[in-house]
C-alpha positions as CSV (number, residue, x, y, z in Angstrom):
1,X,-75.0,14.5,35.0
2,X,-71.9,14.7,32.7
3,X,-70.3,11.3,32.6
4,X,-66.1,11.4,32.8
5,X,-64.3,8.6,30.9
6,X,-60.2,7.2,31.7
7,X,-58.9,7.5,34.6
8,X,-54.9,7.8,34.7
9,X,-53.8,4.6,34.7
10,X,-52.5,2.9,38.4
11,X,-49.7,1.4,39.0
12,X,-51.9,-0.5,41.7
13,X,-55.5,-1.2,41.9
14,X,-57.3,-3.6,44.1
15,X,-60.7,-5.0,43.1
16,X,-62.7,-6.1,45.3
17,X,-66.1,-8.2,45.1
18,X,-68.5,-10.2,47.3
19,X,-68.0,-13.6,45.4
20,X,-66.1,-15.5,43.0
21,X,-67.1,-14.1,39.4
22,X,-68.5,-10.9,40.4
23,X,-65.2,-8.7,39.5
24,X,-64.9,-10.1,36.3
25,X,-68.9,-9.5,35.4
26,X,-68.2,-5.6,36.9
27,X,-65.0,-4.6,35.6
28,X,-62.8,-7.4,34.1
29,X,-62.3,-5.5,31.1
30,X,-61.6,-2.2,33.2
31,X,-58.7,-4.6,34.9
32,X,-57.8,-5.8,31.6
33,X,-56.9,-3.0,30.3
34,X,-54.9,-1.5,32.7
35,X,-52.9,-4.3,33.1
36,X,-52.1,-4.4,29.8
37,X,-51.1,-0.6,30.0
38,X,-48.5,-1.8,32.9
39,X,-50.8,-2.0,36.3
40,X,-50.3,-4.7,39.1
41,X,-54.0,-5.9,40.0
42,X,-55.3,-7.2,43.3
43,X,-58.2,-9.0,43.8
44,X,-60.1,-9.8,47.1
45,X,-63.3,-11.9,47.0
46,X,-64.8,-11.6,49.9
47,X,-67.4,-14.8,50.4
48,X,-66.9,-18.7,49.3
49,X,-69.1,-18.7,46.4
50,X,-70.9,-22.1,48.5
51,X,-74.4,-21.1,47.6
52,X,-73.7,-20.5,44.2
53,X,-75.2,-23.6,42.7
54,X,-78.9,-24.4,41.8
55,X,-78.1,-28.5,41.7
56,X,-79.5,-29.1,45.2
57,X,-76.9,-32.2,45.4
58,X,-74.0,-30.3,44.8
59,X,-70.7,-31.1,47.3
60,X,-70.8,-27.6,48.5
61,X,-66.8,-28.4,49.9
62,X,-66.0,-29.6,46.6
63,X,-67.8,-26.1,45.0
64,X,-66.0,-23.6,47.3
65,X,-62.1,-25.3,46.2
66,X,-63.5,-25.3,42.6
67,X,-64.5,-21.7,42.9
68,X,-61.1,-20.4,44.2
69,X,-59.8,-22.5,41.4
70,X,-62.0,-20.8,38.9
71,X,-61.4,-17.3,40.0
72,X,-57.2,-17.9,39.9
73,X,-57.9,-18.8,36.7
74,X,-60.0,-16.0,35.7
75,X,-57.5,-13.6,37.0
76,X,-54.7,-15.7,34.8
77,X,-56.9,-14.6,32.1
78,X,-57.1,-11.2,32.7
79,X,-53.4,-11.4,33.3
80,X,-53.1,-10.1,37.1
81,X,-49.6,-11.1,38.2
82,X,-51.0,-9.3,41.9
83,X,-52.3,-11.2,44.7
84,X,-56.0,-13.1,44.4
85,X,-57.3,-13.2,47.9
86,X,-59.9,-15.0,49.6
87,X,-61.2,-13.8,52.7
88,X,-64.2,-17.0,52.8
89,X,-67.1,-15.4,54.4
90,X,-69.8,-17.7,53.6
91,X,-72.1,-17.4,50.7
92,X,-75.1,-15.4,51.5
93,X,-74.4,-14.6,54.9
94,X,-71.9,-11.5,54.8
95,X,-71.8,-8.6,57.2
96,X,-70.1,-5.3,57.6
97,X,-68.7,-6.6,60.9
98,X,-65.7,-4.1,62.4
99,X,-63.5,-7.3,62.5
100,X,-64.4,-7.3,58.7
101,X,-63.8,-4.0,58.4
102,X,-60.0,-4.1,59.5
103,X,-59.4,-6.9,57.7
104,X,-59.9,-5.3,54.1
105,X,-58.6,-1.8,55.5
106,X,-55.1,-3.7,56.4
107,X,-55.2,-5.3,53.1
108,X,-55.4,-2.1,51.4
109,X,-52.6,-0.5,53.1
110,X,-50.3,-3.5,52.5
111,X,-51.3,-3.5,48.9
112,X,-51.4,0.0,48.3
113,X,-53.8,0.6,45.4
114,X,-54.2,3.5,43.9
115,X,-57.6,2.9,43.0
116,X,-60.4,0.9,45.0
117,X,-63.3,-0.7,43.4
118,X,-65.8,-2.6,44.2
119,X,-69.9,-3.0,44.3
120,X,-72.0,0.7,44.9
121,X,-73.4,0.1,48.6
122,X,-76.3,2.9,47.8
123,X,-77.9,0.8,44.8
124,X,-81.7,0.9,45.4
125,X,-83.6,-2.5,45.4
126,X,-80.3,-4.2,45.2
127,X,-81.2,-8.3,46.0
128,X,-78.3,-9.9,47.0
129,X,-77.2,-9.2,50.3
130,X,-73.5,-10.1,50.1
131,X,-73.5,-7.5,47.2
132,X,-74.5,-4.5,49.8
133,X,-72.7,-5.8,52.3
134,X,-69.5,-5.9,50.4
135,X,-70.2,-2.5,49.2
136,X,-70.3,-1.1,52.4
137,X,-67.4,-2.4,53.8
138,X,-65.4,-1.7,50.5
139,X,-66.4,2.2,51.3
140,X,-65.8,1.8,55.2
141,X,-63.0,-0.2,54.3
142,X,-60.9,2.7,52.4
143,X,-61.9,5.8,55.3
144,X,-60.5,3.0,57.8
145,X,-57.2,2.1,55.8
146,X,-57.0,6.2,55.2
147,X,-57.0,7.5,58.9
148,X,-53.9,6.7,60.9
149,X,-55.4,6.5,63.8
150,X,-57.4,3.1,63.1
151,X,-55.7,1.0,63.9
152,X,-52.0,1.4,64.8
153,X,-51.0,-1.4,66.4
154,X,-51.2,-3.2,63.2
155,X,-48.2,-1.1,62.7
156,X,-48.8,-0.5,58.7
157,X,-49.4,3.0,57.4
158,X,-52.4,4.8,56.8
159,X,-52.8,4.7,52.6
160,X,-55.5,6.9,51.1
161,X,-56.3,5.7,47.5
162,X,-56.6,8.3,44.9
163,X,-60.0,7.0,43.8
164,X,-62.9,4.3,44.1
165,X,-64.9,3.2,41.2
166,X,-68.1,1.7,42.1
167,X,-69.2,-0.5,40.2
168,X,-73.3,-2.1,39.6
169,X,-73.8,2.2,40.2
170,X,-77.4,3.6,41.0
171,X,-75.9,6.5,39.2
172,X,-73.4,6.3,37.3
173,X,-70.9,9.1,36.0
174,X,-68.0,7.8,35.1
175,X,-66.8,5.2,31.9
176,X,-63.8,3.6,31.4
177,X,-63.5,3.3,27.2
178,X,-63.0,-1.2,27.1
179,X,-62.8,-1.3,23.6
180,X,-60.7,-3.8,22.5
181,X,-60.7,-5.6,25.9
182,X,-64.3,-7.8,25.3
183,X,-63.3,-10.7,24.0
184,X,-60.4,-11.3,27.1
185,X,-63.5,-10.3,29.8
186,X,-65.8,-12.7,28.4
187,X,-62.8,-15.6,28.4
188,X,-62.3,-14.6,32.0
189,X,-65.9,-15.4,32.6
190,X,-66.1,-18.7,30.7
191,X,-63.4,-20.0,33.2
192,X,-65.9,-19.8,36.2
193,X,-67.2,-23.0,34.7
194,X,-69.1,-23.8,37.8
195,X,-71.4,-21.0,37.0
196,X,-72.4,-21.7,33.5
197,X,-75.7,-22.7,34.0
198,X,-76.7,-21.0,36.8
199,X,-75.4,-17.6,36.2
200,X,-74.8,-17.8,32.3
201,X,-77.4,-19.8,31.4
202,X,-75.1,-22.4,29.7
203,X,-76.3,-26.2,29.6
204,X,-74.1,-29.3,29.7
205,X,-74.8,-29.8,26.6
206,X,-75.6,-26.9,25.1
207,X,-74.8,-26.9,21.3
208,X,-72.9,-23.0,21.2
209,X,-76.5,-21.3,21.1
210,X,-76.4,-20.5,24.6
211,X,-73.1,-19.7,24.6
212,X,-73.6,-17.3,21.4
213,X,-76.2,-15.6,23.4
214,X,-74.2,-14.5,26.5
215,X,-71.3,-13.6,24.9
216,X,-74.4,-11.2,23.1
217,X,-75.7,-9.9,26.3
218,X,-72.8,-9.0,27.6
219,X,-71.0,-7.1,24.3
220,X,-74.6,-5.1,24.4
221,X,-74.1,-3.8,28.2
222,X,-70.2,-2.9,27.6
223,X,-71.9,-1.4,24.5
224,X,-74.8,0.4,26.2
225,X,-72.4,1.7,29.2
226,X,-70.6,2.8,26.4
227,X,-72.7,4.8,25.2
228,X,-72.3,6.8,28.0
229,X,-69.5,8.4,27.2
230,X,-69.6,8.1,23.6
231,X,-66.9,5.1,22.9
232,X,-67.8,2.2,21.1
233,X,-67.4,-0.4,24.3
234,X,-67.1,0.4,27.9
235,X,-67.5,-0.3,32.0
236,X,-69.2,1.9,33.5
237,X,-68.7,3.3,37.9
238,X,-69.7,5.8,39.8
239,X,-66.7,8.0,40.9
240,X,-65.4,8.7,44.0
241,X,-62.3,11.4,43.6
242,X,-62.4,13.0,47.0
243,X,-61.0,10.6,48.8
């Protein structure tokens, strides 16, 4: 499978994931970079991030504002100046529903994007739920926003999106070259400080060797994906071009 690398850059692209810190594990540096080359960025995140804790104790209230607070500043990071949306599906328990369904379809034609992405619904053994739920409806989500005839007493217009990148992709083909754009993806990640321990494996009181180790694992997968394509650090998708 020959693997293509750079899409044009969008003037609008609209990211969306299943919960607070997944966009910026799958493609922050993609977003990065583009908005550094002049792109407005949207974000949707489509669940409350409540589960994500493993401290039984944990004010689950308290986790799902400090969540939305960490993923504003994520995107602050990254440097979106688009919208950051939060549709609050709970943690765990998402469904393609068709009142779902509409919701991100009317999103994407107010916003517009000129590229989709979002989690690859047809990953094998995939074992988060929410991630293959959000997948789908990202997918079902674009044909809907597409077709005028979904929809019209909403009374926007049909917008077909140029692309989708998939990201977390069973078969990946395509590589956008992130060189340069590491160091800004891996702050964007810190910020989810909630997460630390449970998804970076960052103690309290860790004395920077933890630290030191994520950062390592993930300049070896932007490394790795790559390799894909031949450049020295990059993100890799699965392309969607007929859209």
């Amino acid at each position: 499978m020959s693997t293509s690398t750079n899409l044009p850059v969008p003037k609008v692209a609209l990211a969306i994931g299943a919960h607070p810190d997944d966009i910026e594990f799958q493609c922050g540096a993609t977003l990065a970079k583009w908005i550094s080359q002049g792109a407005v960025v949207h974000q949707v995140v489509l669940t409350d991030g409540s589960k994500g804790s493993w401290d039984p104790d944990v004010d689950t209230e308290w986790l799902i504002t400090e969540r939305q607070v960490e993923q504003r500043n994520a995107a602050i990071t990254l440097g979106v100046t688009g919208e950051v949306l939060f549709l609050g599906q709970v943690d765990g328990e998402l469904r393609d529903t068709l009142e779902l369904r509409r919701e991100i379809a009317l999103w994407i034609r107010r916003l517009k994007p000129d590229i989709v992405l979002g989690h690859d619904p047809w990953h094998r053994y995939r074992l988060h739920p929410d991630h293959r739920h959000a997948g789908w409806l990202t997918i079902d989500a674009v044909v809907a926003a597409r077709d005028p005839h979904f929809y019209p007493e909403a009374e926007l217009a049909a917008h077909r999106p140029s692309a989708i990148l998939l990201f977390e992709a069973e078969e990946p083909d395509h590589v956008e070259d992130v060189t340069g754009y590491a160091e800004l993806k891996i702050a964007a990640l810190l910020d989810h400080r909630s997460q630390l321990r449970s998804t970076m494996g960052i103690d309290p009181d860790d004395d920077g060797t933890q630290a030191a180790a994520f950062r390592t694992r993930v300049l070896g997968k932007l490394t790795s994906d790559g390799r894909l394509a031949r450049v020295a650090e990059g993100e890799a998708y699965h392309l969607i071009d007929r859209v």
